[in-house]
LOKOL-76650 format. One line per 8 residues: number of its first residue (from 0); for each residue z, y, x of N, C-alpha, C, O. Coordinates in nm, 4 decimals, always signed. Atoms other than C-alpha are relative to their C-alpha. Layout:
BEGIN
NUM = Z/Y/X/Z/Y/X/Z/Y/X/Z/Y/X  ...
END
This chain:
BEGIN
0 = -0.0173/-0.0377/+0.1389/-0.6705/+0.6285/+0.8996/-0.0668/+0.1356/-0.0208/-0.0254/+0.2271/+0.0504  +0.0196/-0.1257/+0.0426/-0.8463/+0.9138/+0.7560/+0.0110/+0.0976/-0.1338/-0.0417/+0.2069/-0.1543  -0.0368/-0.0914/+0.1010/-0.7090/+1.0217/+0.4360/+0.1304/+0.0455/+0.0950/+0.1567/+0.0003/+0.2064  -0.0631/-0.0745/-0.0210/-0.4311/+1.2573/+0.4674/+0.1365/+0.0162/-0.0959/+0.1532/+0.1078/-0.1764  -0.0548/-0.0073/+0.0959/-0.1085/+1.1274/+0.3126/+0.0918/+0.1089/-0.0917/+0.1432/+0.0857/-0.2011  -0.0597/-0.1162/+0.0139/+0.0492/+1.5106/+0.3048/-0.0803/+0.0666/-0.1061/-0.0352/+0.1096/-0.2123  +0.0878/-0.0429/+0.1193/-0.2672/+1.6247/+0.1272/-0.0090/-0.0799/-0.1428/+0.0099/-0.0390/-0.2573  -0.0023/+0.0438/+0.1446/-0.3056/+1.3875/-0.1163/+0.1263/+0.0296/-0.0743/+0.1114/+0.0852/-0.1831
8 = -0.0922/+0.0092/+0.0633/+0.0692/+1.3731/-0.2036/+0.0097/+0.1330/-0.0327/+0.0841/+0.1405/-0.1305  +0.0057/-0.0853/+0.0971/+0.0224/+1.7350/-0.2892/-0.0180/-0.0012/-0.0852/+0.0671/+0.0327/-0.1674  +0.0547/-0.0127/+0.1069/-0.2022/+1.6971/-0.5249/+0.0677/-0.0898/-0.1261/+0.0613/-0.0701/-0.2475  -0.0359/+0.0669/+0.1565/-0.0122/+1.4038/-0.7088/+0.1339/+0.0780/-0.0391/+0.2039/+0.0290/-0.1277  -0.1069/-0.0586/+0.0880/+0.2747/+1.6815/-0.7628/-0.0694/+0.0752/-0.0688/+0.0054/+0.1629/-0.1120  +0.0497/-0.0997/+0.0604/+0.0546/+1.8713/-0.9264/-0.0165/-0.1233/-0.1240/+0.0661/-0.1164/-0.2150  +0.0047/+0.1071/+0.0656/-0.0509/+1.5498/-1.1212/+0.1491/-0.0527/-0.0762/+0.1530/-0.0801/-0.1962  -0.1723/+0.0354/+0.0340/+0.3418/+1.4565/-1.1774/+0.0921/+0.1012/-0.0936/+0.1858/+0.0631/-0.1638
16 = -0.0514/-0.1420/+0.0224/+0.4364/+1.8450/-1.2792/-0.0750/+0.0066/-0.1492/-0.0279/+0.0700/-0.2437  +0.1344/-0.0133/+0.1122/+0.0961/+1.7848/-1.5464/+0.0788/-0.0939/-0.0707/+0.0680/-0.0702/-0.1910  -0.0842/+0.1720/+0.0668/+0.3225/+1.4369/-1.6651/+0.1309/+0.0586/-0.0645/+0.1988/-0.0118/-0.1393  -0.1435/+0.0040/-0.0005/+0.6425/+1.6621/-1.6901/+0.0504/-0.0081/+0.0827/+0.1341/+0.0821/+0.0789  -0.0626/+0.0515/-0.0807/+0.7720/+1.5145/-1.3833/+0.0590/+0.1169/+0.0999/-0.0277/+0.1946/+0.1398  -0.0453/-0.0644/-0.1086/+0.9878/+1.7163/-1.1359/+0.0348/-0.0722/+0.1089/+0.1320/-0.1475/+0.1020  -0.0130/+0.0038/-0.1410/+0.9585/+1.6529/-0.7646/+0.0769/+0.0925/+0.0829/+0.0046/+0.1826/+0.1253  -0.0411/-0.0530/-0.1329/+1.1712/+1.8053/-0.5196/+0.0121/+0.0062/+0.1355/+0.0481/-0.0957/+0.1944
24 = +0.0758/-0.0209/-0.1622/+1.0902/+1.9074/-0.1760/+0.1352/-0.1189/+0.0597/+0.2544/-0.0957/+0.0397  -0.0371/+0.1132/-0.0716/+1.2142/+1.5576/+0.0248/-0.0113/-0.1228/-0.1316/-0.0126/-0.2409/-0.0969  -0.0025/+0.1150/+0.1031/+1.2000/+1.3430/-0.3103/-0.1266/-0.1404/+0.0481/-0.1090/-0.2623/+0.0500  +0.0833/+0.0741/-0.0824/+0.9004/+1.1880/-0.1553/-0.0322/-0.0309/+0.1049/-0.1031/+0.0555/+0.1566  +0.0019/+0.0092/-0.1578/+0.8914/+1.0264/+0.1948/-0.0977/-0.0820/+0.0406/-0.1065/-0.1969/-0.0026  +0.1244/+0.0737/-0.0396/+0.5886/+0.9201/+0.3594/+0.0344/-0.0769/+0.1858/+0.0275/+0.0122/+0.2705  -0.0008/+0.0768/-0.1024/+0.6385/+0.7023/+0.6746/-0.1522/-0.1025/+0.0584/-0.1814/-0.2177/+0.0262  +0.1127/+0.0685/-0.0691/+0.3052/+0.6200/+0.8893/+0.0181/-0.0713/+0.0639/+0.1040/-0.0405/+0.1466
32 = -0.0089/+0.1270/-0.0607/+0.2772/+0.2913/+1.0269/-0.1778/-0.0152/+0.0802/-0.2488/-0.1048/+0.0344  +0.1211/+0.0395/-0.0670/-0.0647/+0.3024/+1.2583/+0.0001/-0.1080/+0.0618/+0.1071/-0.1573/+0.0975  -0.0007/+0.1721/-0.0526/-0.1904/-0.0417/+1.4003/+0.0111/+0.0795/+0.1708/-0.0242/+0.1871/+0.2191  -0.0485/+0.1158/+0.0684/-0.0630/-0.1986/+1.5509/+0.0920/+0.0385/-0.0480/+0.1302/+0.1400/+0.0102  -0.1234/-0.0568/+0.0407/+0.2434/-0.1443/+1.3423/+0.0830/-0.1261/-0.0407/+0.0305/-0.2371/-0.0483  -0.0955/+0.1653/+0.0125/+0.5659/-0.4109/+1.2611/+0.0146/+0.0993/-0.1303/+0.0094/+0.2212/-0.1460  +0.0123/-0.0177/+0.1307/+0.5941/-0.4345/+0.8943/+0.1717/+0.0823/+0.0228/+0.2410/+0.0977/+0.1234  -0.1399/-0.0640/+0.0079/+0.9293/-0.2432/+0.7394/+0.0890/-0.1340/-0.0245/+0.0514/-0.2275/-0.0952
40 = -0.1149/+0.1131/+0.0380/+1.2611/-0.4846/+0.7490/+0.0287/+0.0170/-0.1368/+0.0481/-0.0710/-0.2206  -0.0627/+0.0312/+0.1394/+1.3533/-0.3696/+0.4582/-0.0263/+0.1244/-0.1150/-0.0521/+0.2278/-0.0535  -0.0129/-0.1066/+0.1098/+1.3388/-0.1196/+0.1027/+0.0982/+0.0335/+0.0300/+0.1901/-0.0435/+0.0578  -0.0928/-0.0807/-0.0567/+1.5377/+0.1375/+0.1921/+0.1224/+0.0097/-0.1707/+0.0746/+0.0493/-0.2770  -0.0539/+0.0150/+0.1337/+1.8355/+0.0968/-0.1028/-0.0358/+0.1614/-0.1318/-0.0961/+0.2686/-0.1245  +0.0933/-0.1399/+0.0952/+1.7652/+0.3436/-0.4068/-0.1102/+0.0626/+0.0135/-0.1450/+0.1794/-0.0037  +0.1649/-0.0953/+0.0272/+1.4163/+0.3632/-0.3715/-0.0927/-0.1116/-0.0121/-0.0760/-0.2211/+0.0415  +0.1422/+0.0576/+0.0204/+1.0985/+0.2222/-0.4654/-0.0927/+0.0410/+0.0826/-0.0733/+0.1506/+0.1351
48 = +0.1406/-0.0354/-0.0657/+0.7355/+0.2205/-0.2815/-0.1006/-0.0284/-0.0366/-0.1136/-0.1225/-0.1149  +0.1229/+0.0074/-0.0036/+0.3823/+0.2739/-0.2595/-0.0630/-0.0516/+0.0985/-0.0271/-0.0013/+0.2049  +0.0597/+0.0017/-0.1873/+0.2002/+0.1610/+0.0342/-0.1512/-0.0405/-0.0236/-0.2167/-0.0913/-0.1147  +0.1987/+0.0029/-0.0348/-0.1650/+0.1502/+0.1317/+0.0103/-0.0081/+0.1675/+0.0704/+0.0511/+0.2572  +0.0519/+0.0201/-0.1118/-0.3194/-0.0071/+0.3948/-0.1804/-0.0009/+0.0134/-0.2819/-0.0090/-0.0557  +0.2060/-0.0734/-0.0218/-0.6593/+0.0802/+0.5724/-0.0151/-0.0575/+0.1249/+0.0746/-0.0853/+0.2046  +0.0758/+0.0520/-0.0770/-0.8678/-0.0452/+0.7862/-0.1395/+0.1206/+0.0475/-0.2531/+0.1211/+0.0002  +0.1143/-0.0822/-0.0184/-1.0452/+0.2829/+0.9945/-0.0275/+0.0615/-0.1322/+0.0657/+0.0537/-0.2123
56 = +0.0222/-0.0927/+0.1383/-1.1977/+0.4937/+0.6859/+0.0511/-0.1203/-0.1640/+0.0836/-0.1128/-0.2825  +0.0042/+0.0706/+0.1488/-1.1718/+0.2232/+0.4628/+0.1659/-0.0401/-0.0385/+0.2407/-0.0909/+0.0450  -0.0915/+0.0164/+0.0780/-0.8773/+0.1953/+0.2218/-0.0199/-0.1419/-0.0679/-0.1139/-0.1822/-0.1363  +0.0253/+0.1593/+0.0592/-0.7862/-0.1803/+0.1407/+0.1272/-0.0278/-0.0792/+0.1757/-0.1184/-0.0116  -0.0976/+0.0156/+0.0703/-0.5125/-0.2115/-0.0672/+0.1145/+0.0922/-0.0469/+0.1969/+0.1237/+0.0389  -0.1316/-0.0983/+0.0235/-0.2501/+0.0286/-0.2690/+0.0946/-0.1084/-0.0952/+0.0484/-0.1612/-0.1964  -0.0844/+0.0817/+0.1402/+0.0512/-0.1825/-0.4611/+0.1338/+0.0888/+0.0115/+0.1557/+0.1895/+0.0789  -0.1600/-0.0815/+0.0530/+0.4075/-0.0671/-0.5705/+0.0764/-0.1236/-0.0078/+0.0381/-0.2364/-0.0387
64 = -0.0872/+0.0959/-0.0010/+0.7454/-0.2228/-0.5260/+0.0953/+0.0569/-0.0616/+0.1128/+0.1764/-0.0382  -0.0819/-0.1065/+0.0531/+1.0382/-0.1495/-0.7662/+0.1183/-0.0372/+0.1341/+0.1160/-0.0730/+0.2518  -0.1766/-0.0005/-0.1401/+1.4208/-0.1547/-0.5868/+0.0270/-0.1720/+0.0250/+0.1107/-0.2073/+0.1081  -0.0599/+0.1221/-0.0417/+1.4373/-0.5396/-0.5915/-0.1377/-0.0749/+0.0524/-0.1562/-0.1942/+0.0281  +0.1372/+0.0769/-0.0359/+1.0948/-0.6348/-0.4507/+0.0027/-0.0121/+0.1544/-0.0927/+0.0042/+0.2304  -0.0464/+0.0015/-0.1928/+1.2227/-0.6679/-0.0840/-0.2010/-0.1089/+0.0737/-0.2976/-0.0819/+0.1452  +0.1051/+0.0985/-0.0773/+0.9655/-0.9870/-0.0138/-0.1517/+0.0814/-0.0004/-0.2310/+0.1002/+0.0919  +0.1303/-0.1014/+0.0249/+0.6790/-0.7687/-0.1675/-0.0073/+0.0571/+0.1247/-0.0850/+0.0210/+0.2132
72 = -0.0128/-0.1097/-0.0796/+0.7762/-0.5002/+0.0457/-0.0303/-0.0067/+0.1468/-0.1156/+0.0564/+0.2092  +0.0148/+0.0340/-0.1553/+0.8292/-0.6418/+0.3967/-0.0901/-0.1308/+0.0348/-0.1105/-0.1548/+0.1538  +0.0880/+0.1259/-0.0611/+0.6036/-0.9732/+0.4056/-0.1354/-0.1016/-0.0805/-0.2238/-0.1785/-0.0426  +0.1278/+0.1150/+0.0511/+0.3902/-1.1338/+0.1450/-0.1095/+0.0397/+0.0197/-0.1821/-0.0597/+0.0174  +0.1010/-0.0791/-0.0571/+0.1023/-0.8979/+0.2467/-0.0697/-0.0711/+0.1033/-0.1902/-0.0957/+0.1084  +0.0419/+0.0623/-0.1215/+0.0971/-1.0667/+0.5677/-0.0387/-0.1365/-0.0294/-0.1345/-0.1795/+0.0349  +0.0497/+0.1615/+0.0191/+0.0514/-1.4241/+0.4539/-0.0589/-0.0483/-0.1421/+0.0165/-0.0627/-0.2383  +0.0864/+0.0633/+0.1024/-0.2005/-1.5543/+0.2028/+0.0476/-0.0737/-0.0863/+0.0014/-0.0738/-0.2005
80 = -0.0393/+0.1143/+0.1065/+0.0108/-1.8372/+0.0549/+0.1378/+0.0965/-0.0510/+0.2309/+0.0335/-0.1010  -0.1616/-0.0399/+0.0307/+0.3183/-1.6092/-0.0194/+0.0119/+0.0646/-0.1610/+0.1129/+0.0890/-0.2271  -0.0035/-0.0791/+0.1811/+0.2289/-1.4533/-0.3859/-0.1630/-0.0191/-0.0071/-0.2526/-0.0561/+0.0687  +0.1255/-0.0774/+0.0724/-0.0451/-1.3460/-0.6076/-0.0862/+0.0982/+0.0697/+0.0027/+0.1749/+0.1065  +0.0565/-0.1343/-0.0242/-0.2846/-1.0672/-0.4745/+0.0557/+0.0530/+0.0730/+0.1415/+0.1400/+0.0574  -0.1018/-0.0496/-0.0826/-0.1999/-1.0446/-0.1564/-0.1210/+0.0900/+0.1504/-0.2281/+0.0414/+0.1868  +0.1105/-0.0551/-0.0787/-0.3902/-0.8119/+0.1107/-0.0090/-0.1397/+0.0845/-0.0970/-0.1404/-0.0016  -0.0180/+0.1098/-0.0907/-0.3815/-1.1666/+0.3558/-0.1164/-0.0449/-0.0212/-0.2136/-0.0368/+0.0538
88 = +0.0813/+0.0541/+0.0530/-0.5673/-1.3471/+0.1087/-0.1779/+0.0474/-0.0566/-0.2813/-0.0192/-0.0523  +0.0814/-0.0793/+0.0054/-0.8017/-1.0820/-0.0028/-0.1353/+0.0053/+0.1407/-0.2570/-0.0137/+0.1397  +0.0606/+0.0209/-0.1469/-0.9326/-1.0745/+0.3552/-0.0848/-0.0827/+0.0313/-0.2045/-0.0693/+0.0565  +0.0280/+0.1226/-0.0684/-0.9396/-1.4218/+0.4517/-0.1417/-0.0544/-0.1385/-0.2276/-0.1420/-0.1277  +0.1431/+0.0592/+0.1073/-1.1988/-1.4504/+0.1007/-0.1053/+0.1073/+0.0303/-0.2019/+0.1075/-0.0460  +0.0689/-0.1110/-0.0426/-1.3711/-1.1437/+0.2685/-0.0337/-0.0051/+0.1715/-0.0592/+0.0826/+0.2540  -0.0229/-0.0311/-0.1815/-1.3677/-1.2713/+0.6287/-0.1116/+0.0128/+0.0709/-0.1040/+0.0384/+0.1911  +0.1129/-0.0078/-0.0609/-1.7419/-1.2704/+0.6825/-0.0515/+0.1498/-0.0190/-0.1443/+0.2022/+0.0426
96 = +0.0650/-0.2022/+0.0246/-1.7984/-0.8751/+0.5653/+0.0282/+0.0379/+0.0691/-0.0536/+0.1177/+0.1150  -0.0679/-0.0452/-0.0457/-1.4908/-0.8104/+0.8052/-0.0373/-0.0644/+0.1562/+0.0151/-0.0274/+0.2612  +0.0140/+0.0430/-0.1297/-1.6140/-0.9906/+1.0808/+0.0740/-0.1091/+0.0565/+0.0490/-0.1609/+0.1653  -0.1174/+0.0911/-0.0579/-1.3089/-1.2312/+1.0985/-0.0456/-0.1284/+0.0515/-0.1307/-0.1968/-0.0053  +0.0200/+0.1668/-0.0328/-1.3105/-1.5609/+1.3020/+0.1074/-0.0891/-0.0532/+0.2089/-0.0525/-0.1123  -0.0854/+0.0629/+0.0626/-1.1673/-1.8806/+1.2262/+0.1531/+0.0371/+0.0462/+0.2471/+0.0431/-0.0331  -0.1267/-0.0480/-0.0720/-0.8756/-1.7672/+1.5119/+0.0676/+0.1183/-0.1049/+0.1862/+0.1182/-0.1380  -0.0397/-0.0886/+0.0198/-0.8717/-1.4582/+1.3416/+0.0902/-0.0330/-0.1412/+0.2092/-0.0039/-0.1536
104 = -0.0901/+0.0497/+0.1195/-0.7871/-1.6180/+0.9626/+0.1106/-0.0747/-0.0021/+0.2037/-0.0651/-0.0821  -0.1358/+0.0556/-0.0153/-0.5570/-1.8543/+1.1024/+0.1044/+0.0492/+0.0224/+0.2136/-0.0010/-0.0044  -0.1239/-0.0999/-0.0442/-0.3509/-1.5878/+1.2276/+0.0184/+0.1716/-0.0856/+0.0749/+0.2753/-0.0507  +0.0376/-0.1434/+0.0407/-0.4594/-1.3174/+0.9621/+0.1718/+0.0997/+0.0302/+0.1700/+0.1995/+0.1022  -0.1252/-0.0588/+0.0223/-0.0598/-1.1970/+0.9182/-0.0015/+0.1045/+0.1569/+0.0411/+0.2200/+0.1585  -0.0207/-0.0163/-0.1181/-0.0838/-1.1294/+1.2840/-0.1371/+0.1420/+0.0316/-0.1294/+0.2363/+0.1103  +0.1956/-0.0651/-0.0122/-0.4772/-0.9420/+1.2769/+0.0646/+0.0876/-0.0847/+0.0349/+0.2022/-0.0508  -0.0175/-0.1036/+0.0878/-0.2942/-0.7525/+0.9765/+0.0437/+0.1351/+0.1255/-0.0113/+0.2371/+0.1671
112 = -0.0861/-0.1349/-0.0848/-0.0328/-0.5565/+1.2120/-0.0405/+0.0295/+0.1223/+0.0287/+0.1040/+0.1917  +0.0621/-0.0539/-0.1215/-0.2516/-0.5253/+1.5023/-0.1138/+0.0701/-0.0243/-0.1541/+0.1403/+0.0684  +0.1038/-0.0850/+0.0034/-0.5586/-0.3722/+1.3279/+0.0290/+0.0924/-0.1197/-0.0438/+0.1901/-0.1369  +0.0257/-0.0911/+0.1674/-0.4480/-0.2155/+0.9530/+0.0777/+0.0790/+0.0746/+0.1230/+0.0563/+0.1868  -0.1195/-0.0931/-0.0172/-0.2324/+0.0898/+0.9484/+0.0480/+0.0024/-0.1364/-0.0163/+0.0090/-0.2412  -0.0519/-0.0086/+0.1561/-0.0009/+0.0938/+0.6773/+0.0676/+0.1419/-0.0113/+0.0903/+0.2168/+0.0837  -0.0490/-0.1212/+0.0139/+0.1466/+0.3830/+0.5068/+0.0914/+0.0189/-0.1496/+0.0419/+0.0326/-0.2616  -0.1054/+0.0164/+0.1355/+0.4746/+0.3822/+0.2528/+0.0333/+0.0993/-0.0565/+0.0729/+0.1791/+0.0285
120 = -0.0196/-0.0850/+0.0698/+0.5339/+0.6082/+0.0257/+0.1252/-0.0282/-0.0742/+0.1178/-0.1177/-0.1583  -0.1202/+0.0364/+0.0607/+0.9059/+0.6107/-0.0916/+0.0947/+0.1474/-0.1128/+0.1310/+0.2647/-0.1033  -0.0896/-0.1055/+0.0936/+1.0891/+0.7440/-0.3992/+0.1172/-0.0183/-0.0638/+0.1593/-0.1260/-0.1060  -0.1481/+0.0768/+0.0618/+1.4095/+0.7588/-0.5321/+0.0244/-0.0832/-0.1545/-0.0448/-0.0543/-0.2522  +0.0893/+0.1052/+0.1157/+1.4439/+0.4726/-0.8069/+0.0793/+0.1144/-0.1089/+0.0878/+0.0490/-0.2129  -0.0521/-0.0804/+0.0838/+1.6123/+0.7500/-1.0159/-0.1347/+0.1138/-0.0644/-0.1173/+0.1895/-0.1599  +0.0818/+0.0048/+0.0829/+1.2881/+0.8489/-1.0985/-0.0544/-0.0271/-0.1266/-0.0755/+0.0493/-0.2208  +0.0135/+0.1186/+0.0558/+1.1984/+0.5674/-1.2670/-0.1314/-0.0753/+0.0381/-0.2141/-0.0169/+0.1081
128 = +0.1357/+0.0674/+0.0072/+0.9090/+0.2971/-1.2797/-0.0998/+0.0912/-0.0308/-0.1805/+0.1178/+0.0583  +0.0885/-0.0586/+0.0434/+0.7069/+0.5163/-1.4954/-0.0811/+0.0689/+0.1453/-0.1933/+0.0382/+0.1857  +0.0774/-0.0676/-0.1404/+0.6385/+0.7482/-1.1521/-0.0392/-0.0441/+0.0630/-0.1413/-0.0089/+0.1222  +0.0420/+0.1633/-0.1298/+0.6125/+0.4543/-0.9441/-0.1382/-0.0356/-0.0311/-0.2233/-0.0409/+0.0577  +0.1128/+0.0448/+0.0198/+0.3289/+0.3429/-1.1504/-0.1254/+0.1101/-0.0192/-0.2467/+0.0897/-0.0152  +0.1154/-0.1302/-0.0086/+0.1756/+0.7292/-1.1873/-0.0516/-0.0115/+0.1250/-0.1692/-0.0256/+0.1585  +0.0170/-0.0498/-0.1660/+0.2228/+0.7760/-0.8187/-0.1437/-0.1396/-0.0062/-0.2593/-0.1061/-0.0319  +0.0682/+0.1135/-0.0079/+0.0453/+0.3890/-0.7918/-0.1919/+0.0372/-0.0135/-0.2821/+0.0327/+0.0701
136 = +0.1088/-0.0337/+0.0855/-0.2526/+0.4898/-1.0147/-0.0691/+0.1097/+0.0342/-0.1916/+0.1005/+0.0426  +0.0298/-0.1224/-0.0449/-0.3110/+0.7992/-0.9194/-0.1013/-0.0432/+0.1631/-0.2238/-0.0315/+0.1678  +0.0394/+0.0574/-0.1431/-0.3725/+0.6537/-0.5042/-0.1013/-0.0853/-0.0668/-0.2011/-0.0137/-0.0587  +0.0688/+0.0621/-0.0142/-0.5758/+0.4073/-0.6125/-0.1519/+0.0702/-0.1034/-0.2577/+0.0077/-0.1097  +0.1297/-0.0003/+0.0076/-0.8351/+0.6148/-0.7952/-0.0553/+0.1183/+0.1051/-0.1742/+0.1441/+0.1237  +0.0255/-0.0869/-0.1026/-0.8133/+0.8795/-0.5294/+0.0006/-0.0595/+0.1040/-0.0289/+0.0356/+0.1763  +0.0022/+0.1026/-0.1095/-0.8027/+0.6185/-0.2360/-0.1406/-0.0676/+0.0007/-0.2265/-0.0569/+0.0883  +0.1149/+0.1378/+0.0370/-1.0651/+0.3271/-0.4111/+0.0248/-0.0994/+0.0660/-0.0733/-0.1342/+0.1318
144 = +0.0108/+0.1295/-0.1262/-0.9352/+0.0150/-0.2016/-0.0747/-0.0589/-0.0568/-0.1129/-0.0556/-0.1738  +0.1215/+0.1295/+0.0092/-1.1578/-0.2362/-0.1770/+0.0606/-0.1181/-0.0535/-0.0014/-0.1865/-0.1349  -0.0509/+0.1348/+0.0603/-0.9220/-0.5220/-0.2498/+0.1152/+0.0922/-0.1288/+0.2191/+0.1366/-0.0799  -0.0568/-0.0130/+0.0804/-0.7670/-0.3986/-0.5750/-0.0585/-0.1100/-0.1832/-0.1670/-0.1467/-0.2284  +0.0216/+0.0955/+0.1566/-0.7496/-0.6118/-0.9458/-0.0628/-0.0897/+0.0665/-0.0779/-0.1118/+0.1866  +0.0707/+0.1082/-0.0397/-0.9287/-0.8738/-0.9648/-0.1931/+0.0108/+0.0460/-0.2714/+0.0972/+0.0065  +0.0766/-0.0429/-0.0354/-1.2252/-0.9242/-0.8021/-0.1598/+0.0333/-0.0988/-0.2608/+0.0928/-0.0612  +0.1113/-0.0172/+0.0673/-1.4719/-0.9259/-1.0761/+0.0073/+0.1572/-0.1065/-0.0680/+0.2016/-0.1932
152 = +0.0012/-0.1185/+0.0636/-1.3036/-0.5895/-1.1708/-0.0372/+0.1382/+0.1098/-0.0153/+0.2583/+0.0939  -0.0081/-0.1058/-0.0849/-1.3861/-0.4072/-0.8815/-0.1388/+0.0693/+0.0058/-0.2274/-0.0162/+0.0040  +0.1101/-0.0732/-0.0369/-1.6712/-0.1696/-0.8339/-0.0674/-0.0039/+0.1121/-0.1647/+0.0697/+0.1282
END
């Protein structure tokens, strides 16, 4: 991984403080997950997340989960058929840029937590959404993943 989730998350209190928003020193908890890494069991209760996963320099995905998005949170990522816009799927329609074999797509869930590093960003849901989706927004134009919106919106 080579962003720096301490640095950036400075800057989005400065960004948050510009919104109104007050942060207090622990309000935001960053938990690094380097590959290989085992996904989180669970949303920690009263809080929402951010998470971004990367692949080496490259940033491939930022999404947000509110307090009841457990499946979001801990697994549809990993498997292609499990939702909408899912880093799995993203991939497996990207598997010749990435190098992937057929072994490798059949088992992407598995290729996720042995090569991405993930990285969660957790806040208390007493926030609210609104931050959830600053914080969100914010990472992804200071990040750029590669698999974000749809694909004919991406740069």
């Amino acid at each position: 991984m080579t962003w720096a989730p301490e640095d950036v998350l400075a800057d989005f209190a400065t960004v948050a403080r510009l919104a109104g928003v007050s942060l207090e020193p622990g309000d935001v908890r960053v938990e690094e997950l380097p590959a290989p890494h085992a996904p989180p069991t669970r949303l920690p209760s009263g809080h929402m997340a951010v998470y971004v996963f990367s692949l080496g320099a490259e940033v491939l995905k930022v999404g947000k989960v509110g307090p009841k998005s457990q499946a979001r949170y801990i697994s549809q990522h990993y498997n292609p058929g499990s939702a909408q816009s899912t880093l799995a799927a993203s991939m497996i329609a990207d598997a010749e840029r990435l190098g992937l074999g057929d072994a490798d797509r059949a088992a992407i869930g598995d290729w996720i937590r042995s090569n991405v590093d993930r990285v969660n960003i957790l806040i208390p849901v007493s926030h609210g959404i609104p931050v959830l989706t600053l914080l969100e927004t914010f990472l992804q134009c200071r990040l750029r993943p590669r698999y974000e919106g749809f694909k004919s919106q991406r740069g």
